[in-house]
GUDO-173161 format. One record per atom (N, C-alpha, C): residue number from 1; x, y, z; residue in three letters; atom name. Coordinates in steps of 0.1 Angstrom, whole numbers. Example, Ala and Ser with C-alpha at 12.3 -4.5 7.8 and 13.67 -1.06 7.14 Angstrom:
BEGIN
+-----+-------+-------+-------+------+------+
: pos :  east : north :    up : code : site :
+-----+-------+-------+-------+------+------+
:   1 :   132 :   -57 :    78 :  ALA :    N :
:   1 :   123 :   -45 :    78 :  ALA :   CA :
:   1 :   132 :   -33 :    78 :  ALA :    C :
:   2 :   128 :   -22 :    71 :  SER :    N :
:   2 :   137 :   -11 :    71 :  SER :   CA :
:   2 :   129 :     0 :    79 :  SER :    C :
+-----+-------+-------+-------+------+------+
//
This chain:
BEGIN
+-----+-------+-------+-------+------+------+
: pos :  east : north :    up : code : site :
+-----+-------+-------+-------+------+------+
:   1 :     8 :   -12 :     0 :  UNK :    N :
:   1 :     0 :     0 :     0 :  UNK :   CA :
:   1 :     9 :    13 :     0 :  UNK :    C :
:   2 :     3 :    22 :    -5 :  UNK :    N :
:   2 :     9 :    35 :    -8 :  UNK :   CA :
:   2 :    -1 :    44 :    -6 :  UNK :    C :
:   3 :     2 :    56 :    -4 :  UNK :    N :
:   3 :   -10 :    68 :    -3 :  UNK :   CA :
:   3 :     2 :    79 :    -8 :  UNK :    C :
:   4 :    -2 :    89 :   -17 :  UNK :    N :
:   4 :     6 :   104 :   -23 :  UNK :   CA :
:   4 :    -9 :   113 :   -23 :  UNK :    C :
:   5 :    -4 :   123 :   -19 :  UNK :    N :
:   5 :    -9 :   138 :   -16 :  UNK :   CA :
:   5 :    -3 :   148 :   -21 :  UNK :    C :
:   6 :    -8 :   160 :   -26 :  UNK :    N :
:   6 :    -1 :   173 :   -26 :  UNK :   CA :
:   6 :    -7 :   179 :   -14 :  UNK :    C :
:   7 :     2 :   188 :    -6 :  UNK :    N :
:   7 :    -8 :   193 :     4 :  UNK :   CA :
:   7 :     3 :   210 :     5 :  UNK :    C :
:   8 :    -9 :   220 :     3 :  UNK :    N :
:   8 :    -4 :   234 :     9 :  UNK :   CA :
:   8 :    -8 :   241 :    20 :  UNK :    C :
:   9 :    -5 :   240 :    32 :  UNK :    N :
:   9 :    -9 :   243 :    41 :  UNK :   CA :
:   9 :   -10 :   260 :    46 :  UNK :    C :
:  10 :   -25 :   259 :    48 :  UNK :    N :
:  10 :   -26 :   277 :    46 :  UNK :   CA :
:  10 :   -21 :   283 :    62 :  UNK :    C :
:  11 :   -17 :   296 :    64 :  UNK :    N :
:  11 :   -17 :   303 :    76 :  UNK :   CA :
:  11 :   -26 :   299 :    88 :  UNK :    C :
:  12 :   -39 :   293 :    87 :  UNK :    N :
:  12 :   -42 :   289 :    98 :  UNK :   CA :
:  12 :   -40 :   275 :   109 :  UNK :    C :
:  13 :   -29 :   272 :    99 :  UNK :    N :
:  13 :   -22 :   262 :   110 :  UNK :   CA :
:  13 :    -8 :   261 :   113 :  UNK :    C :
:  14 :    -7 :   276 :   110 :  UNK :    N :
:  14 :     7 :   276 :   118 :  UNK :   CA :
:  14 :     6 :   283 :   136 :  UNK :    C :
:  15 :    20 :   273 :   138 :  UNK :    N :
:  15 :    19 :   276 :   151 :  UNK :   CA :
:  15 :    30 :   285 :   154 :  UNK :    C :
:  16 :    40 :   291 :   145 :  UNK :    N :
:  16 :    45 :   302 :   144 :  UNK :   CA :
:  16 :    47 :   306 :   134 :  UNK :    C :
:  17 :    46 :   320 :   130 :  UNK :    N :
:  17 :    48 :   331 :   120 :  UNK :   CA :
:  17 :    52 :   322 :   108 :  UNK :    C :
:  18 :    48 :   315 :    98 :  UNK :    N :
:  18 :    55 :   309 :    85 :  UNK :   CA :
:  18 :    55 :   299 :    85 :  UNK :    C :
:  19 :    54 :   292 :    96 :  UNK :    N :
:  19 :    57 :   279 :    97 :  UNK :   CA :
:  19 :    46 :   269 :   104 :  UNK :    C :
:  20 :    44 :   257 :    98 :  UNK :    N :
:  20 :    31 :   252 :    98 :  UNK :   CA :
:  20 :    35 :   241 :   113 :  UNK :    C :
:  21 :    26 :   243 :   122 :  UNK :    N :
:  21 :    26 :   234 :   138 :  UNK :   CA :
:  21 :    29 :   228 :   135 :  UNK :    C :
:  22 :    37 :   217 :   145 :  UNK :    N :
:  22 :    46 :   206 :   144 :  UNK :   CA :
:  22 :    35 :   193 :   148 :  UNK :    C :
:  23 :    25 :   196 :   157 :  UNK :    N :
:  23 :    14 :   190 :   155 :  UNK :   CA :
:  23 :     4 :   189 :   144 :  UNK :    C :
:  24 :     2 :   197 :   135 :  UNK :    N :
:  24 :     0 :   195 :   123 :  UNK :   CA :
:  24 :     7 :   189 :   115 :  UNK :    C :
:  25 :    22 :   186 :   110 :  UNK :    N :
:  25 :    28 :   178 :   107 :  UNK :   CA :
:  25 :    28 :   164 :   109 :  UNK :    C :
:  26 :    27 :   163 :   123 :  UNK :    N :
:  26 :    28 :   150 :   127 :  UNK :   CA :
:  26 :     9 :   141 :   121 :  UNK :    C :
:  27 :     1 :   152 :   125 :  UNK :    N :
:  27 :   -13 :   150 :   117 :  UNK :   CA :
:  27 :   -11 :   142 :   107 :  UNK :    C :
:  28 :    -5 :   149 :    98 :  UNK :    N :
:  28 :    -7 :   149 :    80 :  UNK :   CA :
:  28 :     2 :   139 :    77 :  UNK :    C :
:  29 :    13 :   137 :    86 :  UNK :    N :
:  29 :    18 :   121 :    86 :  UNK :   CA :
:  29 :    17 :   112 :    85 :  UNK :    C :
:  30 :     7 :   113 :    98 :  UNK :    N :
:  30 :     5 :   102 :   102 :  UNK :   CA :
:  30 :   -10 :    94 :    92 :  UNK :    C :
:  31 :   -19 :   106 :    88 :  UNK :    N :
:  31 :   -29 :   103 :    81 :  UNK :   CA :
:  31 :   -24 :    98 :    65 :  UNK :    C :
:  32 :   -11 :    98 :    61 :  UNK :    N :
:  32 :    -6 :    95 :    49 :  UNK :   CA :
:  32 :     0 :    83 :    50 :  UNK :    C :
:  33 :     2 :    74 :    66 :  UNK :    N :
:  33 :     5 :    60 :    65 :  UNK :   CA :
:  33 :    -8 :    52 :    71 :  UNK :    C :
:  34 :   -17 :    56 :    76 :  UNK :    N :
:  34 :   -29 :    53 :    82 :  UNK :   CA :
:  34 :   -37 :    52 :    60 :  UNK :    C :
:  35 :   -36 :    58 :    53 :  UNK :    N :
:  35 :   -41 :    60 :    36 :  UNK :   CA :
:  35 :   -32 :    48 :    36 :  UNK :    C :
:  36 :   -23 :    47 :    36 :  UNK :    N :
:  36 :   -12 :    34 :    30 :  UNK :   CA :
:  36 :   -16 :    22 :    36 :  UNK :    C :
:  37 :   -18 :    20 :    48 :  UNK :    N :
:  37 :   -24 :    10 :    53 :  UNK :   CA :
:  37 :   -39 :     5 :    50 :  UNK :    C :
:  38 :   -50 :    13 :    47 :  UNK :    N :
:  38 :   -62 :    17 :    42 :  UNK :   CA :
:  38 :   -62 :     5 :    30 :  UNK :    C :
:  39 :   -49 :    15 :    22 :  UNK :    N :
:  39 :   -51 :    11 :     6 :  UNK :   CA :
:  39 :   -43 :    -4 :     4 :  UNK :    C :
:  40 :   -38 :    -9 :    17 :  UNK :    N :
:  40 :   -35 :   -24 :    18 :  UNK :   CA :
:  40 :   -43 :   -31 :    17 :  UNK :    C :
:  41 :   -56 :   -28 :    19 :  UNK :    N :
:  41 :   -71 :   -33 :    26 :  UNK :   CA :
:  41 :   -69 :   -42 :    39 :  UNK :    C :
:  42 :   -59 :   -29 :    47 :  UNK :    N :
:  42 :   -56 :   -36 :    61 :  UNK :   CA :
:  42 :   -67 :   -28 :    66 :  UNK :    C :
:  43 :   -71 :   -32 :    81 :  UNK :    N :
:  43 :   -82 :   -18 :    89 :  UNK :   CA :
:  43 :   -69 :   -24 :   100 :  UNK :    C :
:  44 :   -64 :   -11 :   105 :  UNK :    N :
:  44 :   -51 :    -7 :   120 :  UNK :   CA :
:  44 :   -51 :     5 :   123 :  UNK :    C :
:  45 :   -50 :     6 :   135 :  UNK :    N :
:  45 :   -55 :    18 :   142 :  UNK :   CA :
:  45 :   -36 :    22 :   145 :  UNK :    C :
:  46 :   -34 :    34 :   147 :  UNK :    N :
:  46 :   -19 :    38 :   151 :  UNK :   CA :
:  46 :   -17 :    33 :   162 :  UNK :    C :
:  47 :    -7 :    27 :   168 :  UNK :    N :
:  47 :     0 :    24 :   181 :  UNK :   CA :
:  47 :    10 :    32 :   186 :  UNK :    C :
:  48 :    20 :    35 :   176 :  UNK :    N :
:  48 :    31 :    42 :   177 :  UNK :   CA :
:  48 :    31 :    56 :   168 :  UNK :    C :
:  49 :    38 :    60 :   170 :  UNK :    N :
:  49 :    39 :    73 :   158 :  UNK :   CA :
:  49 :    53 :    82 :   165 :  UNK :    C :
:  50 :    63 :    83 :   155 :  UNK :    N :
:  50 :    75 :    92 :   154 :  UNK :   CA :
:  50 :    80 :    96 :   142 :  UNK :    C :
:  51 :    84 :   111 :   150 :  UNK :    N :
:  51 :    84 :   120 :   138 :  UNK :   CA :
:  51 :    97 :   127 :   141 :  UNK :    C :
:  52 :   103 :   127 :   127 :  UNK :    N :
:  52 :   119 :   141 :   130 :  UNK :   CA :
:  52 :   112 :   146 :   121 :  UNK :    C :
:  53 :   115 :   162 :   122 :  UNK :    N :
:  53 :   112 :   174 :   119 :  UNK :   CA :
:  53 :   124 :   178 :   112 :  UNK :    C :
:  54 :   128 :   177 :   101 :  UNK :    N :
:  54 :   141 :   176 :    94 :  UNK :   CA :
:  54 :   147 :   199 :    90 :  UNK :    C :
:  55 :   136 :   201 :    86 :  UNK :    N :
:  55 :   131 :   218 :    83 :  UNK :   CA :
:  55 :   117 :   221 :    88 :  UNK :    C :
:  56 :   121 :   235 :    89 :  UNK :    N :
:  56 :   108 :   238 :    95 :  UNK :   CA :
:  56 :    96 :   240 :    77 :  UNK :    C :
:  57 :    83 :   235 :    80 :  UNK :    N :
:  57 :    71 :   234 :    68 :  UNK :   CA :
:  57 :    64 :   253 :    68 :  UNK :    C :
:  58 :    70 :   255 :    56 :  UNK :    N :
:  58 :    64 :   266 :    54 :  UNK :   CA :
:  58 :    53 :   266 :    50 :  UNK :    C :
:  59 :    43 :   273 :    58 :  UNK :    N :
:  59 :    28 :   280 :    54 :  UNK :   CA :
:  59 :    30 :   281 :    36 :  UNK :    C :
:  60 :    19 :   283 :    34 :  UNK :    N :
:  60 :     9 :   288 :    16 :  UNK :   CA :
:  60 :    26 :   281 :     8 :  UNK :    C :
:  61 :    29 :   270 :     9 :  UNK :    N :
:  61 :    40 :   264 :     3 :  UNK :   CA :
:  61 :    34 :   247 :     2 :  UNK :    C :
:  62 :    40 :   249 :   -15 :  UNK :    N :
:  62 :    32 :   232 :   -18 :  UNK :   CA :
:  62 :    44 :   222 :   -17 :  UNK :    C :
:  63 :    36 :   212 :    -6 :  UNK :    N :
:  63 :    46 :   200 :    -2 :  UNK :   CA :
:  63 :    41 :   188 :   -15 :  UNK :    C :
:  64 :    41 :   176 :   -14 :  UNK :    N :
:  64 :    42 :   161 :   -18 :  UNK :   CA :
:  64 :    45 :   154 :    -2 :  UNK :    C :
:  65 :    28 :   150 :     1 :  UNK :    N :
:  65 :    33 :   139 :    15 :  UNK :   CA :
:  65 :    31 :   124 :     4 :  UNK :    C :
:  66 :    37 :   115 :    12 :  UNK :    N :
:  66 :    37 :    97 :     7 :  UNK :   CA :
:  66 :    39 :    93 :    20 :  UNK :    C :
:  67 :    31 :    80 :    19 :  UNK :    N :
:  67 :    31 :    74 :    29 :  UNK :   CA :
:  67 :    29 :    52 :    24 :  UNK :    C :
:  68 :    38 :    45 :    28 :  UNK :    N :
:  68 :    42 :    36 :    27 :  UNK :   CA :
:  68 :    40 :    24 :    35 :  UNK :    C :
:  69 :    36 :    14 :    36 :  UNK :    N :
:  69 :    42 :    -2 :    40 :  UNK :   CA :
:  69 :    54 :    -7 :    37 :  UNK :    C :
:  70 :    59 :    -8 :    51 :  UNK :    N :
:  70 :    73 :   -10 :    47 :  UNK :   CA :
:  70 :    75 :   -30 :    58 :  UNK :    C :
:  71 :    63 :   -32 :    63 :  UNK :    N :
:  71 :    63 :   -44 :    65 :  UNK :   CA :
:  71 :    50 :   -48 :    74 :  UNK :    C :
:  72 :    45 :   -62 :    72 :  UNK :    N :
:  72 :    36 :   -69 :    79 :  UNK :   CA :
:  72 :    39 :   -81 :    89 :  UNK :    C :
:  73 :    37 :   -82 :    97 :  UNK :    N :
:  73 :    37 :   -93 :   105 :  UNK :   CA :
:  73 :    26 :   -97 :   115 :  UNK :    C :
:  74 :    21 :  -104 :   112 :  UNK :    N :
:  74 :     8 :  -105 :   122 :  UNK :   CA :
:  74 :    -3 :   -95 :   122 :  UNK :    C :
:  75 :    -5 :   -89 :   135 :  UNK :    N :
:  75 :   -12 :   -77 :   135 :  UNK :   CA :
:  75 :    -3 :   -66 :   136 :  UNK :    C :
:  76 :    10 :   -65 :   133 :  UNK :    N :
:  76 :    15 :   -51 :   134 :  UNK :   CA :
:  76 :    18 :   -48 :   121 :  UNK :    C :
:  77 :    16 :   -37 :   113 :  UNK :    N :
:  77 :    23 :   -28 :   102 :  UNK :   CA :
:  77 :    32 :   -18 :   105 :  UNK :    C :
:  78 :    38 :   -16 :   101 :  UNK :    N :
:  78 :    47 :    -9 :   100 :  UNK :   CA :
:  78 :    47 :     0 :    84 :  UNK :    C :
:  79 :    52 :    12 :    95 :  UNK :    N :
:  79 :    49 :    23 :    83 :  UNK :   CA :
:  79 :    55 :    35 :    84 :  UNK :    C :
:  80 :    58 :    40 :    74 :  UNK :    N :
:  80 :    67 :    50 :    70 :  UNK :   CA :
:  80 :    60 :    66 :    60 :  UNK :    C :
:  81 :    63 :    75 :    62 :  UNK :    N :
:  81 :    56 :    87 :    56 :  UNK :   CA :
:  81 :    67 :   100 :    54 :  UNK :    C :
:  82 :    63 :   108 :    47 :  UNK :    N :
:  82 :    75 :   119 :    43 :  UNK :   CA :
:  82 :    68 :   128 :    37 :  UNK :    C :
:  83 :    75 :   146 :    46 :  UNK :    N :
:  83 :    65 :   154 :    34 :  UNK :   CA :
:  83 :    75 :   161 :    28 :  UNK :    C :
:  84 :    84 :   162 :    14 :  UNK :    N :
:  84 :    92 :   171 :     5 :  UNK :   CA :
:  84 :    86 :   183 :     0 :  UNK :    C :
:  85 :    96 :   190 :    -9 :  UNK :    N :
:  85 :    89 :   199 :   -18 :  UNK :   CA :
:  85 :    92 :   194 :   -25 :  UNK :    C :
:  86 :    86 :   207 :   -35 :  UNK :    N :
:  86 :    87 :   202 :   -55 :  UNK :   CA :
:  86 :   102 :   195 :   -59 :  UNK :    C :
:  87 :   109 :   199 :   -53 :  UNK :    N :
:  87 :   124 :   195 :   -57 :  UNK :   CA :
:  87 :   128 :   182 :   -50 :  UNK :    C :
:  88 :   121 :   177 :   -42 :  UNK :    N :
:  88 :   125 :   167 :   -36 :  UNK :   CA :
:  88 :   129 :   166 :   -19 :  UNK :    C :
:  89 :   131 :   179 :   -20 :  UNK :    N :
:  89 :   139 :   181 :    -3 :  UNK :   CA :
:  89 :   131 :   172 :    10 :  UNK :    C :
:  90 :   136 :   168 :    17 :  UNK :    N :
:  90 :   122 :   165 :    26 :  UNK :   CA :
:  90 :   126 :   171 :    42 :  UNK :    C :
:  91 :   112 :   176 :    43 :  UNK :    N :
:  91 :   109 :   188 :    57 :  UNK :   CA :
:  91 :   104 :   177 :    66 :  UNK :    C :
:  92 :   100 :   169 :    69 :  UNK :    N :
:  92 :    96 :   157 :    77 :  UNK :   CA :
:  92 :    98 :   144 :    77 :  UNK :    C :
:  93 :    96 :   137 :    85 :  UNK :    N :
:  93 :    98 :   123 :    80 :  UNK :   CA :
:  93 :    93 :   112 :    91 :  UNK :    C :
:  94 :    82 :   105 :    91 :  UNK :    N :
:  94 :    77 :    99 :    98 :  UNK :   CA :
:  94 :    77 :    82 :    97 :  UNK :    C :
:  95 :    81 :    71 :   112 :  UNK :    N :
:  95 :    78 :    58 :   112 :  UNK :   CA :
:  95 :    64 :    59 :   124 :  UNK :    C :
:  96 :    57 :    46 :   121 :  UNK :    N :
:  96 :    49 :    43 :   125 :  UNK :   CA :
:  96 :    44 :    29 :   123 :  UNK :    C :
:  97 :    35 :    27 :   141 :  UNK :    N :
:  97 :    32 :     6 :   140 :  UNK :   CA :
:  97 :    17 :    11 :   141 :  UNK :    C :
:  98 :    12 :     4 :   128 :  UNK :    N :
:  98 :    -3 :    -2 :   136 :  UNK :   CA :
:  98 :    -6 :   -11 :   133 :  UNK :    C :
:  99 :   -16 :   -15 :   149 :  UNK :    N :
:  99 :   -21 :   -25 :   147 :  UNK :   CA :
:  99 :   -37 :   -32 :   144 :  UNK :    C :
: 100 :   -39 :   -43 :   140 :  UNK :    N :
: 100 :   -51 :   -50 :   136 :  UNK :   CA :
: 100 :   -54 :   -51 :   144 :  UNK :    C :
: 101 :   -71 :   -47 :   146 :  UNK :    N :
: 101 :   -77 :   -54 :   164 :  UNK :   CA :
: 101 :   -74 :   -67 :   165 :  UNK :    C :
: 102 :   -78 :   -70 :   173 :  UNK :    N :
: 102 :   -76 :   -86 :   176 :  UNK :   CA :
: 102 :   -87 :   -94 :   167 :  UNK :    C :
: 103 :   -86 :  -108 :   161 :  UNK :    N :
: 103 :   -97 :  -112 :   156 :  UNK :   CA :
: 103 :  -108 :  -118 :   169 :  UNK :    C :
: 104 :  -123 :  -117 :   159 :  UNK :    N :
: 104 :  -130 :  -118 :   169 :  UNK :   CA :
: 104 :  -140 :  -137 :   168 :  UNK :    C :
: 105 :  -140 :  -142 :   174 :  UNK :    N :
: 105 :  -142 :  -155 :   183 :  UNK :   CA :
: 105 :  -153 :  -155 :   180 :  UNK :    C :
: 106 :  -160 :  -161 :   172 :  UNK :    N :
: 106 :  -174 :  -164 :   167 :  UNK :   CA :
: 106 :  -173 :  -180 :   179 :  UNK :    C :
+-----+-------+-------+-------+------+------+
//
């Protein structure tokens, strides 16, 4: 599974002057491997989630987020996400585990 986005994030989610909350980042991350997992036709809820902040994300500036499966095992996924610009650079970069509920016992 894979999920790609363009996303420009306007001035009302920055949490200082230019630059878009770091909780918003971590958001739009995490919702780009949560799409990847989706489009596995897995259903996993986040367990984990970590983020480096590589640059700070500039406001009214168009990114490219992706978000990836980078392994299965049981009920854990594992997952990876990144938001660049037009050129490639990348301003974030996110791993993340989720898991399958448990199966249920008919």
């Amino acid at each position: 599974g894979e999920a790609v986005a363009n996303w420009s994030p306007g001035p009302a989610w920055e949490g200082f002057s230019g630059i878009v909350h770091g909780g918003v980042v971590s958001t739009v991350l995490d919702e780009a491997m949560s799409k990847a997992v989706v489009s596995a036709g897995i259903e996993a809820l986040t367990a984990e989630l970590r983020v480096r902040y590589k640059q700070p994300v500039q406001s009214e500036t168009r990114f490219h987020v992706r978000g990836w499966i980078v392994s299965r095992d049981k009920r854990l996924v594992e997952a990876e996400a990144a938001i660049v610009n037009s050129s490639g650079s990348e301003y974030a970069h996110a791993w993340g585990r989720f898991l399958t509920p448990p199966s249920k016992k008919s």
